[in-house]
Rosetta silent file (secondary structure, phi, psi, omega in degrees, C-alpha in Angstrom):
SEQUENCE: XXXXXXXXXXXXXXXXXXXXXXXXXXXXXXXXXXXXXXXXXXXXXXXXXXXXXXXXXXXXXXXXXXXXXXXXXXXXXXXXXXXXXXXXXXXXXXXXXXXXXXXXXXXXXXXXXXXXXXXXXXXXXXXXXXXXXXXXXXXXXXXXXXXXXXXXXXXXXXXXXXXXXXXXXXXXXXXXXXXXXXXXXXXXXXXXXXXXXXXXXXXXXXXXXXXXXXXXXXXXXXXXXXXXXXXXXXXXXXXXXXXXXXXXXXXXXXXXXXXXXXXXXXXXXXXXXXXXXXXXXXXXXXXXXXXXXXXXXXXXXXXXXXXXXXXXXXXXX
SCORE:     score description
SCORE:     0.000 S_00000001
   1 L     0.000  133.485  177.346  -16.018  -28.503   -1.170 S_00000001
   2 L   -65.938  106.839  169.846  -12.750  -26.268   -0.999 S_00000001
   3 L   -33.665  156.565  165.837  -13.159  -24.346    2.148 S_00000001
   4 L   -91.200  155.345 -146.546  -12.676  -20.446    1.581 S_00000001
   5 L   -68.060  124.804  164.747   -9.071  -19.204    1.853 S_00000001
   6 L   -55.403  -35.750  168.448   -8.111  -18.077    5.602 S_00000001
   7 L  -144.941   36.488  145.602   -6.472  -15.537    4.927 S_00000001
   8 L   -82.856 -170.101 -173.153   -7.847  -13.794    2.241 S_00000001
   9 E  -136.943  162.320  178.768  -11.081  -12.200    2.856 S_00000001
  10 L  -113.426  157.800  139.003  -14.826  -12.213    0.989 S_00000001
  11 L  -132.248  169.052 -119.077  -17.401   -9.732    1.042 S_00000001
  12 L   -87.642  -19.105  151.194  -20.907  -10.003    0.582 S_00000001
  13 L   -55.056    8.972 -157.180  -20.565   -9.245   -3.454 S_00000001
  14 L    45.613   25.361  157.325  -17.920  -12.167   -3.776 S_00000001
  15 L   -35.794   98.614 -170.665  -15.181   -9.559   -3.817 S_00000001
  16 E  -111.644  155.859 -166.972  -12.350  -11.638   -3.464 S_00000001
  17 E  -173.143   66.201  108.548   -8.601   -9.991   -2.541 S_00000001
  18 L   -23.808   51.290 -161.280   -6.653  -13.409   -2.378 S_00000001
  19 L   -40.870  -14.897  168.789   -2.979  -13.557   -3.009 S_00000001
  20 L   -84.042   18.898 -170.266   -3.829  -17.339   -4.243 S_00000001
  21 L    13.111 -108.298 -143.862   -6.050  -15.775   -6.976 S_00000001
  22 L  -118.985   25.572 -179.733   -7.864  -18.629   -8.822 S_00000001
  23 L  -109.196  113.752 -175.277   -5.685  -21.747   -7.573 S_00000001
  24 H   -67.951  -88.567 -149.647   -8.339  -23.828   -5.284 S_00000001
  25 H   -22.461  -44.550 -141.305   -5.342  -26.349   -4.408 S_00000001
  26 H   -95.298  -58.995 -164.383   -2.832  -23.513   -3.233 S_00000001
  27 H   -71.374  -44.945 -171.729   -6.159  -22.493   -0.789 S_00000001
  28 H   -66.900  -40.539  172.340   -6.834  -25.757    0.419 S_00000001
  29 H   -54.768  -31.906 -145.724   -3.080  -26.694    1.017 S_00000001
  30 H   -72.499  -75.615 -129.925   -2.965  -22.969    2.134 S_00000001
  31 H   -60.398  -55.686 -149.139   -5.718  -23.727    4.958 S_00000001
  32 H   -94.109   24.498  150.935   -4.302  -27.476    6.151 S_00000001
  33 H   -93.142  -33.290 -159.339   -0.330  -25.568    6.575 S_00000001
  34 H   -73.866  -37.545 -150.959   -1.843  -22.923    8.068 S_00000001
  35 L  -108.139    9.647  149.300   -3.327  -25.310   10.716 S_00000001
  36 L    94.622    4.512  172.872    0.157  -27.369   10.751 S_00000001
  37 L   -70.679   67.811 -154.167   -0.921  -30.345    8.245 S_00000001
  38 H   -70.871  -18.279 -176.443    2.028  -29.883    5.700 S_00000001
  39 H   -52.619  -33.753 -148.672    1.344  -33.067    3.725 S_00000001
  40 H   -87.683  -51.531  177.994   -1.211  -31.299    1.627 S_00000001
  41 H   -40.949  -60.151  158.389    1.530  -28.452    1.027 S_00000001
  42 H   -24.295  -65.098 -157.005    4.037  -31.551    0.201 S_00000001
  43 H   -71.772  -74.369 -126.334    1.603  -33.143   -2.260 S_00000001
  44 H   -65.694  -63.099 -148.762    0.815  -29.593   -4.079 S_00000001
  45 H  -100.291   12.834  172.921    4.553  -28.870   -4.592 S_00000001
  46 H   -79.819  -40.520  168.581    5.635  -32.335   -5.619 S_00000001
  47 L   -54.281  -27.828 -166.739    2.754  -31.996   -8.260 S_00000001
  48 L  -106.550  -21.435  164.076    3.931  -28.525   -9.730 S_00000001
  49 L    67.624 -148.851  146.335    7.529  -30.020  -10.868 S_00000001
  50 L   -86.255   45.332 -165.410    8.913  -27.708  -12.718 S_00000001
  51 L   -96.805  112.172 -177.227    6.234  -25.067  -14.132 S_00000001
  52 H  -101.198  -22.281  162.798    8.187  -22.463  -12.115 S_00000001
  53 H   -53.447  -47.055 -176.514    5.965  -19.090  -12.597 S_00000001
  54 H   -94.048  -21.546  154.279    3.377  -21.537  -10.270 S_00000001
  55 H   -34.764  -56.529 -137.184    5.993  -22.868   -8.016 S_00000001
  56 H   -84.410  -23.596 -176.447    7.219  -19.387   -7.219 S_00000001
  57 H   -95.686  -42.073  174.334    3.526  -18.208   -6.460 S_00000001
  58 H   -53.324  -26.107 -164.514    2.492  -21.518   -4.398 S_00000001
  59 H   -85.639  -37.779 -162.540    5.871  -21.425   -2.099 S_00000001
  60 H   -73.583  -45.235  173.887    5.075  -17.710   -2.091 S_00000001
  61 H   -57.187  -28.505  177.108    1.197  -17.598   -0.827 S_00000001
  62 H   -63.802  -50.955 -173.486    2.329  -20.684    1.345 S_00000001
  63 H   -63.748  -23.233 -167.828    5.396  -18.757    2.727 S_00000001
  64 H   -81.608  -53.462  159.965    3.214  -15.420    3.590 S_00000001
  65 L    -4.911  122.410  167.560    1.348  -17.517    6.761 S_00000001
  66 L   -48.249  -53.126 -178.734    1.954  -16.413   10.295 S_00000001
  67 L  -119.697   47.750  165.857    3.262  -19.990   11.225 S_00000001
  68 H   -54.931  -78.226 -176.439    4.468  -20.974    7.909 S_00000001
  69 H    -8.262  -56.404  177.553    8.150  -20.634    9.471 S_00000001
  70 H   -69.963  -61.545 -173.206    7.206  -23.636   12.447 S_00000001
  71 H   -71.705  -31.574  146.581    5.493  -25.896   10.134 S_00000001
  72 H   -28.089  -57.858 -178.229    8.293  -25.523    7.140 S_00000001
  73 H   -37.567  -86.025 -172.663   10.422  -25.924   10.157 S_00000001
  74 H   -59.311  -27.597 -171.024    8.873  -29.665   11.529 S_00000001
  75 H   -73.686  -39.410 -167.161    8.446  -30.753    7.309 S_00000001
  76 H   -77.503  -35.699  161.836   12.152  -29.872    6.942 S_00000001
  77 H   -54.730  -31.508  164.239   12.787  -32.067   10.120 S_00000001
  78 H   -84.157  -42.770  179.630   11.127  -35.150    8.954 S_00000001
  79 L   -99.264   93.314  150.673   12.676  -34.659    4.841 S_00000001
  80 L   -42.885  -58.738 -147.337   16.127  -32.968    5.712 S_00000001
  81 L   -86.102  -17.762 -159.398   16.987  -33.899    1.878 S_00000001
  82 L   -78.627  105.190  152.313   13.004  -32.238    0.636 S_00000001
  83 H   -29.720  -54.517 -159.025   14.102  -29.043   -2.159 S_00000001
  84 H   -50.302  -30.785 -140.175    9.942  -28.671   -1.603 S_00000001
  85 H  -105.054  -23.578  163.788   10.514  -28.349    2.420 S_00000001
  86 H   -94.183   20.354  173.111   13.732  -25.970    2.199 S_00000001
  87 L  -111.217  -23.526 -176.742   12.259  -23.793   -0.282 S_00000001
  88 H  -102.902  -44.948  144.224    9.355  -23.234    1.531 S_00000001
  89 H   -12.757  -92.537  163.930   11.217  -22.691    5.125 S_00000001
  90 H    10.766 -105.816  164.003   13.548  -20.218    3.086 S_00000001
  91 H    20.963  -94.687 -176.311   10.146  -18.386    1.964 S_00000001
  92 H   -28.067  -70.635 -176.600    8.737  -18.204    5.513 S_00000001
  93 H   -38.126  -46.081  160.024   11.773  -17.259    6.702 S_00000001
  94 H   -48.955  -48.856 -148.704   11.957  -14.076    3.876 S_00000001
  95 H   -91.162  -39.173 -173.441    8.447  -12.719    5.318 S_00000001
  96 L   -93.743    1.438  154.114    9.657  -12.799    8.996 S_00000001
  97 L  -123.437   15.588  136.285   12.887  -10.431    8.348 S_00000001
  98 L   -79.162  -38.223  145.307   10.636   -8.571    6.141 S_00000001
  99 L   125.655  148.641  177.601    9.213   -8.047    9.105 S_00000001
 100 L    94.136   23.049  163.372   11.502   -7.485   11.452 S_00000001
 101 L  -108.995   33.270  141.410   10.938  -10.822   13.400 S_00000001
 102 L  -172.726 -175.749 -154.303   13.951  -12.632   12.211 S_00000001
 103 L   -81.832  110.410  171.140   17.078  -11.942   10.971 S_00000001
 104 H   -29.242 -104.860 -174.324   17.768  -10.745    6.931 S_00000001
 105 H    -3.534  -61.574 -142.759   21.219  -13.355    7.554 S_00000001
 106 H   -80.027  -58.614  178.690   19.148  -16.612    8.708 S_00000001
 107 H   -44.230  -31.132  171.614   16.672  -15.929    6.108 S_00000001
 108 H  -101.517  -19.411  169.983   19.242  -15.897    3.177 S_00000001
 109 H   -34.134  -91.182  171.376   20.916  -18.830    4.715 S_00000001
 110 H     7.786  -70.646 -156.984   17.682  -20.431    4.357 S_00000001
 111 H   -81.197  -10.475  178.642   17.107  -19.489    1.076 S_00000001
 112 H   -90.454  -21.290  176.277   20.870  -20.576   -0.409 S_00000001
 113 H   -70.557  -46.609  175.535   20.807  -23.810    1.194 S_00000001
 114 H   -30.366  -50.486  174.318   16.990  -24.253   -0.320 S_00000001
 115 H   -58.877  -41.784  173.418   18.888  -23.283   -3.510 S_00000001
 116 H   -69.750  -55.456  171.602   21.815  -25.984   -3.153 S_00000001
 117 H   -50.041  -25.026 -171.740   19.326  -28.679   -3.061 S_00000001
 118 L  -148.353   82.932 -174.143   17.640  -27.871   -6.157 S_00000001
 119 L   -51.682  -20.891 -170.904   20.429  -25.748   -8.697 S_00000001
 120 L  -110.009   16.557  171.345   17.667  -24.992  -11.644 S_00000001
 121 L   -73.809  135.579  159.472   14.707  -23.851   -9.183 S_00000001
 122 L   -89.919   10.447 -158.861   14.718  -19.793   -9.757 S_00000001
 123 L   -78.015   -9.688 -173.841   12.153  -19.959   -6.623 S_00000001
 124 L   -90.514  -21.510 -161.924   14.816  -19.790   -3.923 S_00000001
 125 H  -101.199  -42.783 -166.913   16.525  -16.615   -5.822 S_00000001
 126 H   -76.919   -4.817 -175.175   12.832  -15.229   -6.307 S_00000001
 127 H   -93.332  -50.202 -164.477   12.797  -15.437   -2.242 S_00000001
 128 H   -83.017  -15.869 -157.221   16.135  -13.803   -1.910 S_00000001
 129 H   -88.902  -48.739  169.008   15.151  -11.089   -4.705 S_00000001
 130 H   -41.429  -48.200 -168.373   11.997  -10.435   -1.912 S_00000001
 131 H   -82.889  -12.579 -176.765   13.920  -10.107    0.944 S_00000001
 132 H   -86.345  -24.719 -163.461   16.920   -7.978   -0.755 S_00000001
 133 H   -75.216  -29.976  144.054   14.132   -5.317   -2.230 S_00000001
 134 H   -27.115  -75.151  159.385   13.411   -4.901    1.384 S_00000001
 135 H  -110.659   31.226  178.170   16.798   -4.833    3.419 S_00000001
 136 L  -110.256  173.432  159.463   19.429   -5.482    0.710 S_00000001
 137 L   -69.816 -167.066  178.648   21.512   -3.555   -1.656 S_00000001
 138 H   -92.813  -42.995 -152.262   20.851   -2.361   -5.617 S_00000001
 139 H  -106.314  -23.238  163.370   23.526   -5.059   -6.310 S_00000001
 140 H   -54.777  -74.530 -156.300   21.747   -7.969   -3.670 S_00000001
 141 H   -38.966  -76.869 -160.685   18.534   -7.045   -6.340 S_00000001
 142 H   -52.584  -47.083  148.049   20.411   -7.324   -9.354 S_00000001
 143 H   -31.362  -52.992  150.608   21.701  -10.352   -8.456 S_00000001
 144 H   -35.815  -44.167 -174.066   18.997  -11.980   -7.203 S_00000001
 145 H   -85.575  -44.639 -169.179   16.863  -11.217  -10.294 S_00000001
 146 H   -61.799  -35.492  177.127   19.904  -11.835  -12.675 S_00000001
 147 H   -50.671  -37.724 -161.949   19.873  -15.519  -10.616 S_00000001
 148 H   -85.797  -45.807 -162.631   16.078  -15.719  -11.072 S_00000001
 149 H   -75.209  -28.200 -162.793   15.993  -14.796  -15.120 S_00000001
 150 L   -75.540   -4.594 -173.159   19.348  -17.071  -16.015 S_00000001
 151 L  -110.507  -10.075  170.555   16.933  -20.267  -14.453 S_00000001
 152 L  -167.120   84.746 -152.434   13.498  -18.892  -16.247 S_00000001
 153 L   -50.987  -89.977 -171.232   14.232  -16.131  -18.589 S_00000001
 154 L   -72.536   53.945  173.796   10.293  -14.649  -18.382 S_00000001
 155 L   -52.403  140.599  148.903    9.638  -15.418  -14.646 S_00000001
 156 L   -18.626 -122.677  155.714    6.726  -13.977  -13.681 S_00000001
 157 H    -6.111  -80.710 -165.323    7.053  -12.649  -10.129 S_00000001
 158 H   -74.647   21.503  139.848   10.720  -11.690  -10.525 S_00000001
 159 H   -78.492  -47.926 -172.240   10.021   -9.379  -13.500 S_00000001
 160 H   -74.664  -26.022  160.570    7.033   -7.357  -11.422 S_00000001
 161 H   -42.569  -79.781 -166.595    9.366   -7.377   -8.379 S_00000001
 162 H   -56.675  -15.662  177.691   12.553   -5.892  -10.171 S_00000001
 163 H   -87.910  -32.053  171.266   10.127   -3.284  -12.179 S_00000001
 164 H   -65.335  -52.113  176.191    9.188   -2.123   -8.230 S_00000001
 165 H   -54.889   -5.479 -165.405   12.792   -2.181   -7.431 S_00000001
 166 H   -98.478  -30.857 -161.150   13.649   -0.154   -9.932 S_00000001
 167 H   -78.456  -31.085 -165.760   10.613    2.591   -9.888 S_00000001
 168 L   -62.661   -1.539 -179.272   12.038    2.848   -5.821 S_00000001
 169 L  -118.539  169.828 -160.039   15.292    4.370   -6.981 S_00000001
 170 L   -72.014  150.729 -178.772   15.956    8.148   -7.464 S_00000001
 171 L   -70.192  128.519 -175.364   15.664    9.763  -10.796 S_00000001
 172 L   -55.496  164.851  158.274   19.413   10.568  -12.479 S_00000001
 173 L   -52.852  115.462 -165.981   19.992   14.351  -12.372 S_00000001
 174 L    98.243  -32.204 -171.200   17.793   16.217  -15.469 S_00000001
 175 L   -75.817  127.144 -144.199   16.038   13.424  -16.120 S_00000001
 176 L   -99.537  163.127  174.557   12.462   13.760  -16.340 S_00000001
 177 H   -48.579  -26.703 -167.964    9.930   10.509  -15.171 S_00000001
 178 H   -58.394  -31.671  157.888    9.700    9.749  -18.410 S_00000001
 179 H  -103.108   60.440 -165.133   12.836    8.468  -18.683 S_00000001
 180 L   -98.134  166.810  173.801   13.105    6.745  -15.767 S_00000001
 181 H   -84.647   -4.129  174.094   14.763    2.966  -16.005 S_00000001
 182 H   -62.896  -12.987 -173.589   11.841    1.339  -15.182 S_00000001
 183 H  -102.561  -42.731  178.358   10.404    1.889  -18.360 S_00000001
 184 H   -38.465  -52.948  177.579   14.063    0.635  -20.200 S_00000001
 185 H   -56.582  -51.996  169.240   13.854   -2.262  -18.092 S_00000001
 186 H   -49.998  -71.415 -145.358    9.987   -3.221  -18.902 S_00000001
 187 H   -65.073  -30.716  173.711   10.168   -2.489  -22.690 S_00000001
 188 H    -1.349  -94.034  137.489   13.236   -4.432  -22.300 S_00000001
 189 H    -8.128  -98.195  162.057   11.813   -7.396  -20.780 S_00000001
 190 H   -17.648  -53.473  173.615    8.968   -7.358  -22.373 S_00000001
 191 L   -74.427  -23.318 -167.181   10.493   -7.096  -26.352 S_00000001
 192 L  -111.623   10.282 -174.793   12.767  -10.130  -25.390 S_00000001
 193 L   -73.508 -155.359 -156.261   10.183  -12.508  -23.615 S_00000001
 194 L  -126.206  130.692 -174.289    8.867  -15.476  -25.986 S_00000001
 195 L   -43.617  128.967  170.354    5.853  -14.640  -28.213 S_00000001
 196 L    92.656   -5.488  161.530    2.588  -14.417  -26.065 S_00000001
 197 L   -55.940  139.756 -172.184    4.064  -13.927  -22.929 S_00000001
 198 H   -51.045  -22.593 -169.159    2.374  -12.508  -19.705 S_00000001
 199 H   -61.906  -33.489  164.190    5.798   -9.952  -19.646 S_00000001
 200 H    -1.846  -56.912 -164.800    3.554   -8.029  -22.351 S_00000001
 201 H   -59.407  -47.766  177.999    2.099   -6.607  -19.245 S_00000001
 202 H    -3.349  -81.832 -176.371    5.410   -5.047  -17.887 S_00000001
 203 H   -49.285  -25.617  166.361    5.384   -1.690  -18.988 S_00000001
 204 H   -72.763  -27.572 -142.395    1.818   -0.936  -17.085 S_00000001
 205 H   -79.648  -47.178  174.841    3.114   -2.539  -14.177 S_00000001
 206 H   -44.765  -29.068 -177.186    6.612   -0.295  -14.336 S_00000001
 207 H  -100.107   -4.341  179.522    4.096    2.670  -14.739 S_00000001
 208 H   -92.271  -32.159 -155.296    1.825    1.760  -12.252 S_00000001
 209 H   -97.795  -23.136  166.281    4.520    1.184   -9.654 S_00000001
 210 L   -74.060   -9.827  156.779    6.456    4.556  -10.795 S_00000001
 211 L   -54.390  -89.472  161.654    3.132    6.179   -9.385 S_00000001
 212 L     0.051  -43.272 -175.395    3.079    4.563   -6.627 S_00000001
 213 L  -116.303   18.397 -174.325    6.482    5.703   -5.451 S_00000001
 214 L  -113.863  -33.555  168.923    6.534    9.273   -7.071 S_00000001
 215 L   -42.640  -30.971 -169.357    3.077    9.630   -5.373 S_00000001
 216 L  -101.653   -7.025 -169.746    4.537    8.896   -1.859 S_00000001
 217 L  -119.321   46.643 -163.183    7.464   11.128   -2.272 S_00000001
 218 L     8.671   22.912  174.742    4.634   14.029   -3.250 S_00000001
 219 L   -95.396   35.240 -147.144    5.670   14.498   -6.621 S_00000001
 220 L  -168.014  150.578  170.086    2.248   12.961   -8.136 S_00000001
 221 L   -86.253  116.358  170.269   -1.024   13.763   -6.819 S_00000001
 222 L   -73.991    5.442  171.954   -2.735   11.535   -4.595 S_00000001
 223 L   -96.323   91.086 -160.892   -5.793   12.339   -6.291 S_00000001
 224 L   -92.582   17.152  158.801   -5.513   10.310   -9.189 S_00000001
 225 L   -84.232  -11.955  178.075   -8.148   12.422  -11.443 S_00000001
 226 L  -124.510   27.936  149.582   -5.964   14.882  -11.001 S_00000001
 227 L   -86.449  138.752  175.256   -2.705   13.290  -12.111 S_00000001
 228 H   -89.886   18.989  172.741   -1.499   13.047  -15.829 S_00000001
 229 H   -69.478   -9.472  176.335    0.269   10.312  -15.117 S_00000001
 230 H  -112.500   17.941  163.853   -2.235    8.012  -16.961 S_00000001
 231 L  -110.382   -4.989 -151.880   -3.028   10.058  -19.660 S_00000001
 232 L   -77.499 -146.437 -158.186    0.835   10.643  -21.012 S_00000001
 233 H  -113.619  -34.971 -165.858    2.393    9.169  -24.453 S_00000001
 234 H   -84.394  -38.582  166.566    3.984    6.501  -22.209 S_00000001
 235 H   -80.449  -32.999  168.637    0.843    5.047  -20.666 S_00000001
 236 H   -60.137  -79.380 -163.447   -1.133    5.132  -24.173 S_00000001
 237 H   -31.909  -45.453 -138.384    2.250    3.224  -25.577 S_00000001
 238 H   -96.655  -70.843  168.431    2.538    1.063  -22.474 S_00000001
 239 H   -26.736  -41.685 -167.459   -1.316    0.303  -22.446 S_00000001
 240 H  -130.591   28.837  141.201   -2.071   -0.743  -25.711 S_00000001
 241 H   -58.891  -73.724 -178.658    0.944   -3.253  -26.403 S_00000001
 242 H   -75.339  -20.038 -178.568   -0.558   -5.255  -23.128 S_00000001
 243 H   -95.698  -12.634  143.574   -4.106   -5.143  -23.942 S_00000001
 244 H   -32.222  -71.976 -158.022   -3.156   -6.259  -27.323 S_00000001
 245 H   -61.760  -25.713 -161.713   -1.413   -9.466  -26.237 S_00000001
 246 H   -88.694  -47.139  169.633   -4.717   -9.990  -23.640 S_00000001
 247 H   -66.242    6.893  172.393   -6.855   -9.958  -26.783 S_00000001
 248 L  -120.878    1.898  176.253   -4.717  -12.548  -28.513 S_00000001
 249 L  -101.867  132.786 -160.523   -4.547  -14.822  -25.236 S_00000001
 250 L   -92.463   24.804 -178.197   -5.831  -17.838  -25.792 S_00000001
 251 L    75.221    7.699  171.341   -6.957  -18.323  -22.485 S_00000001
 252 L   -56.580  164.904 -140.358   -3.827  -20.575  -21.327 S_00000001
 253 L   -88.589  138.164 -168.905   -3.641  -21.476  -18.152 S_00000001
 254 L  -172.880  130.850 -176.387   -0.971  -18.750  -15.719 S_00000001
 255 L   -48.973  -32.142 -154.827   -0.709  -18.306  -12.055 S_00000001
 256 L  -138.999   22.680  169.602   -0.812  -14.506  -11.554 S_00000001
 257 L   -55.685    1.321 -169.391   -3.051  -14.313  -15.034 S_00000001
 258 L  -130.457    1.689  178.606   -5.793  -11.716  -12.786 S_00000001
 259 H   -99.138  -73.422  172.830   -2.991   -9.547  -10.786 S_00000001
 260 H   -52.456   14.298  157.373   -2.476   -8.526  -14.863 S_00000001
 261 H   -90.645  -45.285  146.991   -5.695   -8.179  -15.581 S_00000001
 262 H   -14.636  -89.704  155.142   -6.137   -6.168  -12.504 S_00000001
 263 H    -4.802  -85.872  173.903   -3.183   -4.055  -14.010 S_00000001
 264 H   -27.449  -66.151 -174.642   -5.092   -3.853  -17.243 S_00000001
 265 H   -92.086   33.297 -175.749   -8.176   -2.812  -15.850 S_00000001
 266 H  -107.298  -65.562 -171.061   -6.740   -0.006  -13.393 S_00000001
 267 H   -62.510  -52.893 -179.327   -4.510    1.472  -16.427 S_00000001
 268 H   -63.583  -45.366  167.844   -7.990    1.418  -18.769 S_00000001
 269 H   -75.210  -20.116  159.084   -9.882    3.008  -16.446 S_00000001
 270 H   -50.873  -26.893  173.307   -7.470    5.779  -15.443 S_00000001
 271 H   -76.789  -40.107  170.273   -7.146    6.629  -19.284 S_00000001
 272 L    88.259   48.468  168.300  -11.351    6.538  -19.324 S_00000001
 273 L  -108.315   85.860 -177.173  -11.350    3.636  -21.658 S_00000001
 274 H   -59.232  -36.581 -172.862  -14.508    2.802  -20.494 S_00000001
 275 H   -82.963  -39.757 -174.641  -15.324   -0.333  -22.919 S_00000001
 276 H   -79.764  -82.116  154.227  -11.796   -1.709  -23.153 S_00000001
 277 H   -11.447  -83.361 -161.875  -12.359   -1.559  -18.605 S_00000001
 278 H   -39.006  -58.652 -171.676  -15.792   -3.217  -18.841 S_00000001
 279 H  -110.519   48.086  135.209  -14.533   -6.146  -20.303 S_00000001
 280 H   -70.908  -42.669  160.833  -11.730   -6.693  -18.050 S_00000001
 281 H   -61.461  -34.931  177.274  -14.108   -6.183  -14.900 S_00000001
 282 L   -61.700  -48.079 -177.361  -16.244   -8.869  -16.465 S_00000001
 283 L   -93.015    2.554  163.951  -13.627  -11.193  -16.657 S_00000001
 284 L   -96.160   -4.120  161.795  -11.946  -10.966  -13.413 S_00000001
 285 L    57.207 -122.913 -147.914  -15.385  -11.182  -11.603 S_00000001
 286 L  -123.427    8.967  168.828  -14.597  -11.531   -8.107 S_00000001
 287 E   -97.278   58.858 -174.320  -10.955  -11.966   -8.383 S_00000001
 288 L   -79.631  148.956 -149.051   -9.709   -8.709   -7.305 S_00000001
 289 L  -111.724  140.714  127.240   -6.304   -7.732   -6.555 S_00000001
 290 L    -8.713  -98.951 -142.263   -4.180   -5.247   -3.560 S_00000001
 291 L  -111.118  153.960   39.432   -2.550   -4.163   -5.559 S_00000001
 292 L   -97.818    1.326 -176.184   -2.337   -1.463   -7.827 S_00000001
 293 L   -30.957  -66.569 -158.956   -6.169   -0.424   -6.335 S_00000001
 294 L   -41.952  -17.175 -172.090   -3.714    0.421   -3.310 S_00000001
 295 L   -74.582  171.989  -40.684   -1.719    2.778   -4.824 S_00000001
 296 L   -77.266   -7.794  157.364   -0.834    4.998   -3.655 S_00000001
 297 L  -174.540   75.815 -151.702   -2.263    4.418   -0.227 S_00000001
 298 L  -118.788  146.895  140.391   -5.689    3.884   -1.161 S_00000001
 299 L   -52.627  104.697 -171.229   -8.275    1.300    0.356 S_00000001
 300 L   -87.319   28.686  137.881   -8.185   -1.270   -2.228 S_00000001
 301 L   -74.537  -41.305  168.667  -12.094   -2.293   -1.746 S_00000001
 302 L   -52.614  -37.059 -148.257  -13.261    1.133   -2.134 S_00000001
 303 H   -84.639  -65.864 -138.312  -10.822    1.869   -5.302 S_00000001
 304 H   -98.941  -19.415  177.971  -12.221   -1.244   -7.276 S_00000001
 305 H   -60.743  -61.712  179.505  -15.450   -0.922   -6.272 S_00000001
 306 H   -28.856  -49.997 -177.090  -15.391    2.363   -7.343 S_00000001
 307 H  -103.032   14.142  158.261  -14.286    2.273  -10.705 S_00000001
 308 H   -77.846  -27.630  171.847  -16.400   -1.128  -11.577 S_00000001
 309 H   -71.485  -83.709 -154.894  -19.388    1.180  -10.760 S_00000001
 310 H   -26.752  -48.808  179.416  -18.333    3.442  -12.466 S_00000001
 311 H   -73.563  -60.323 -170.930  -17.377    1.505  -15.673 S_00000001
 312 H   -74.789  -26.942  175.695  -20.089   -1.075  -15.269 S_00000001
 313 L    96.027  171.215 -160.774  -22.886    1.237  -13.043 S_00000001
 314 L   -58.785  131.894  171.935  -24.198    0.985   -9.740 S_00000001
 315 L    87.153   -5.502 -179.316  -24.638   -2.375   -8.170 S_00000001
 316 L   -53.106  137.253 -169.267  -22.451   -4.311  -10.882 S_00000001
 317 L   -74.720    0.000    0.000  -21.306   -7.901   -9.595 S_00000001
């Protein structure tokens, strides 16, 4: 039996808030790296090849470990030559000058040699795209992301990244939220991904994440019954685009499928689409997400608890 993930957490409803969401392997390699057994890590990312939305989330849940960095370290010392072992080093490396225990320089080293070893991985550029929205420039992101889309035009990851980086910059002069670029950039995205794609999703995430930073700069209400930010033309627009495409998904199989349903059912219940929210809580069950519950600096056990009672009623699994 697959142990339970170290360093997510359970609670006594089976409330799960797991950055590996539904990937057993990714916990159990997760467990035997964390404890300095990298073969398991090894096996996992020789097995994922090139399906690069779940590379980019296995090197990333791997890379998030307090002593990823040392064991990445000793794997890259026995395979000098392993893409798997300098992609995941890289990673590591990204998390610890996010931060502030090693250097933003070492860390992109890292991730461009990780990158020389393997020219069509976007997972090394989806590394560098972390660590620039953190200490880099507007032109490190756009690069980074432009690096990430030219090697898998609807990555995952490095769309919901670059829609954060984007809500984080200041509004032009006159311009109202509405028009902000985060929303160009989603519908963008979104209109040019390949029919059926998770990028559907975009436009809540860009609207979830322009809360999130208009909230912290007090121009939003942290009381989010009493913001209209979910009730506007742009969240109805935004809203019912992605829960389209989730009613047309055929159930195929996607790495970071429950941080957009999570999305989904956060935007439906802020709107008080009570029915369209029920059966979204039902299907992510116990596969709950950070974020957006967190926004904008919320406990995200209370916040999902909250509104699953709410949608579903008191005591709902």
């Amino acid at each position: 039996m697959t142990p339970p993930p170290p360093f997510g957490f359970r609670s006594r409803d089976e409330l799960r808030f797991d950055p590996a969401l539904d990937d057993e392997p990714l916990a159990a390699a997760r467990a035997a790296f964390a404890q300095g057994r990298w073969s398991a890590a090894r096996t996992l990312l020789a097995e994922t090849g090139d399906a690069w939305d779940r590379r980019g989330h296995r090197v990333v849940v791997l890379g998030e470990g307090r002593a990823s960095a040392t064991w990445a370290r000793e794997w890259q010392l026995a395979e000098p030559d392993s893409p798997d072992a300098a992609a995941l080093l890289g990673c590591a490396l990204v998390f610890r000058a996010v931060a502030g225990k090693e250097s933003p320089e070492s860390a992109r080293e890292a991730c461009l040699a990780a990158a020389a070893l393997a020219p069509a991985d976007p997972t090394p550029w989806l590394c560098l795209l972390v660590l620039a929205r953190h200490t880099g420039t507007d032109d490190d992101r756009m690069r980074a992301f432009d690096q990430v889309r030219g090697r898998h035009r609807d990555h995952h990851h490095g769309h919901q990244l670059m829609a954060a980086c984007l809500a984080e910059r200041p509004l032009s002069p006159g311009d109202g939220s509405q028009f902000h670029e985060v929303y160009e950039f989603a519908e963008w995205a979104a209109g040019d991904a390949p029919e059926g794609s998770p990028l559907a999703v975009l436009p809540v995430v860009a609207h979830a994440e322009l809360y999130r930073v208009q909230a912290a700069a007090g121009a939003e209400p942290e009381d989010l019954a009493a913001s209209e930010h979910w009730r506007g033309w742009r969240a109805r627009q935004a809203l019912k685009r992605a829960f389209d495409w989730w009613l047309e998904w055929d159930d195929r199989d996607h790495p970071r499928l429950y941080l957009d349903l999570n999305f989904l059912a956060h935007a439906q219940y802020l709107q008080g689409r009570n029915a369209e929210a029920a059966a979204l809580f039902n299907r992510i069950g116990g596969y709950a997400t950070r974020i957006p519950w967190a926004y904008p600096d919320r406990d995200p056990k209370k916040a999902f608890r909250a509104a699953r009672e709410a949608v579903l009623g008191p005591g709902s699994p």
